[in-house]
Structures are given as structure tokens and as C-alpha cells.
ZAPA-239943 format. One record per residue (C-alpha): residue in three letters; residue number from 1; z, x, y. Coordinates in nm, 3 decimals, always signed. Layout:
! residues N
ALA, NUM, Z, X, Y
...
! end
This chain:
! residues 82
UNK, 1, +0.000, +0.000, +0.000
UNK, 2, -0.092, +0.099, +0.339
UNK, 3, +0.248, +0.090, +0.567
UNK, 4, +0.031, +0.353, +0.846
UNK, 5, -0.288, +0.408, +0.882
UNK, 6, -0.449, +0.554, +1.127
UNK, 7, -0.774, +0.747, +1.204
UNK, 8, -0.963, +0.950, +1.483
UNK, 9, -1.297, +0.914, +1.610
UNK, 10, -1.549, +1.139, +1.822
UNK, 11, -1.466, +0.944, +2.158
UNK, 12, -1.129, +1.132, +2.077
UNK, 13, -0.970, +0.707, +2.006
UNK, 14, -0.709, +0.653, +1.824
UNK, 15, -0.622, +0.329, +1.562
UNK, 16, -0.341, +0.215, +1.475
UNK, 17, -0.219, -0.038, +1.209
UNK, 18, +0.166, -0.037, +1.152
UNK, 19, +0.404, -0.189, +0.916
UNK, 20, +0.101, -0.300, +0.742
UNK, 21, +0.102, -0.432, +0.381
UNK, 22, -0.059, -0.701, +0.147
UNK, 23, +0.240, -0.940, +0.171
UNK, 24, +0.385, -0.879, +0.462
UNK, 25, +0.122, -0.760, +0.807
UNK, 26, +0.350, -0.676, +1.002
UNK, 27, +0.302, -0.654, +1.378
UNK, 28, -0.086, -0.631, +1.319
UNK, 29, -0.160, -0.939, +1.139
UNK, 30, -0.113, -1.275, +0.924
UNK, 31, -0.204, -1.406, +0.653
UNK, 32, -0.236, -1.774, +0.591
UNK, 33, -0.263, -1.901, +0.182
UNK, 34, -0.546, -2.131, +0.132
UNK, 35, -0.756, -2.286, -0.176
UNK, 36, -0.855, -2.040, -0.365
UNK, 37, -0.758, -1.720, -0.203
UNK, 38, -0.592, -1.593, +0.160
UNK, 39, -0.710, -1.637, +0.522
UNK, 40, -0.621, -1.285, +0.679
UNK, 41, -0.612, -1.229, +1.025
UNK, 42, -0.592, -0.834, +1.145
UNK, 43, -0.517, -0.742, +1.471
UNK, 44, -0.663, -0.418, +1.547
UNK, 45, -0.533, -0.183, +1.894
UNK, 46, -0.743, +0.134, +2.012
UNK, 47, -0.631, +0.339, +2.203
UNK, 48, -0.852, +0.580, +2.420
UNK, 49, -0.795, +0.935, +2.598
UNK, 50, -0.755, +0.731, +2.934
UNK, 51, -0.527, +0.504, +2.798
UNK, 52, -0.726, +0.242, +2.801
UNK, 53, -0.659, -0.040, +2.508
UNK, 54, -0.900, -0.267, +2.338
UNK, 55, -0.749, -0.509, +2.091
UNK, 56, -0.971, -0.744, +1.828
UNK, 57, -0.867, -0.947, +1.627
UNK, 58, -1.072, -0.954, +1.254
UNK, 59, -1.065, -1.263, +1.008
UNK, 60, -1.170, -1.211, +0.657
UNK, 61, -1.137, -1.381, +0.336
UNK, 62, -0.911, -1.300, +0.063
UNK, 63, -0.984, -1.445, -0.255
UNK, 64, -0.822, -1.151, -0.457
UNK, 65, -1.122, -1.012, -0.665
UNK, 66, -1.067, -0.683, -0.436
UNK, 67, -0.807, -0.446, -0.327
UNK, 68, -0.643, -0.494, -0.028
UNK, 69, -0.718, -0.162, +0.101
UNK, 70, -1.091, -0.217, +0.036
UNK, 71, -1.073, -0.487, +0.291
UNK, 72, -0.886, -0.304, +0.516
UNK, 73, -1.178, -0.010, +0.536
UNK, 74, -1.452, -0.257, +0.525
UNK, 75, -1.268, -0.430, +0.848
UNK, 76, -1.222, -0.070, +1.016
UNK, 77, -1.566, +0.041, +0.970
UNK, 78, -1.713, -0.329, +1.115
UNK, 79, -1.467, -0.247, +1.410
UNK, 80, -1.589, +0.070, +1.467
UNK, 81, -1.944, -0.033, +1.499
UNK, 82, -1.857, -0.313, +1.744
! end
């Protein structure tokens, strides 16, 4: 499980996702139990060189055929090309 995770990119940004787990998100998220699976909701902060902070919020489905932390990097890497 993923309780920090955190990566750097060329623009010298920083992400951060704390206290972050499959049954409990934390500060960073929800997730709501529906039919068939989970409604997650991730709540992503960047934070830049200038200090300047983005936040964006990503909903995915959950129906369990996947990791959780498959999810997660799928999430990251459609955030990063935003």
C-alpha cells in the first residue's frame, strides 16, 4: 500500500499524495461503494518551484479486477499529461 508517494518532474514540480491507502484516502481522496465495484475520487496537489499550486481532482472506477496502485499510476500519468 501506498501511504507516500511522491514524484518529480522536469518543470522541477513536485506531487504529493499523503496518508493514502485502498481503504482509507486520507486527506487526498474518497471513495464511495457502489454496484459492482468503488467510485474513487483522488485529489491530486502540485506544487511548482514558484510555489504556485494546481489541485485536480480525478474520478475513476473501481471494480476490483486491478491493483490499487495500478490505478493510482494510470491516474498520475493522465495528470501529468493534462
Amino acid at each position: 500500500w501506498l501511504d507516500f508517494y511522491s514524484l518529480a518532474s522536469e518543470g522541477g514540480s513536485i506531487y504529493c499524495l499523503k496518508n493514502l491507502t485502498l481503504d482509507q484516502f486520507g486527506e487526498c481522496g474518497s471513495s464511495q461503494l457502489v454496484e459492482g465495484g468503488f467510485k474513487r475520487e483522488l485529489t491530486l496537489t502540485r506544487v511548482s518551484e514558484d510555489e504556485a499550486v494546481a489541485v485536480t481532482v480525478i474520478t475513476w472506477w473501481d471494480d476490483g479486477s486491478q491493483q490499487f496502485e495500478s490505478k493510482l499510476e494510470t491516474a498520475l500519468r493522465q495528470w501529468e499529461r493534462e
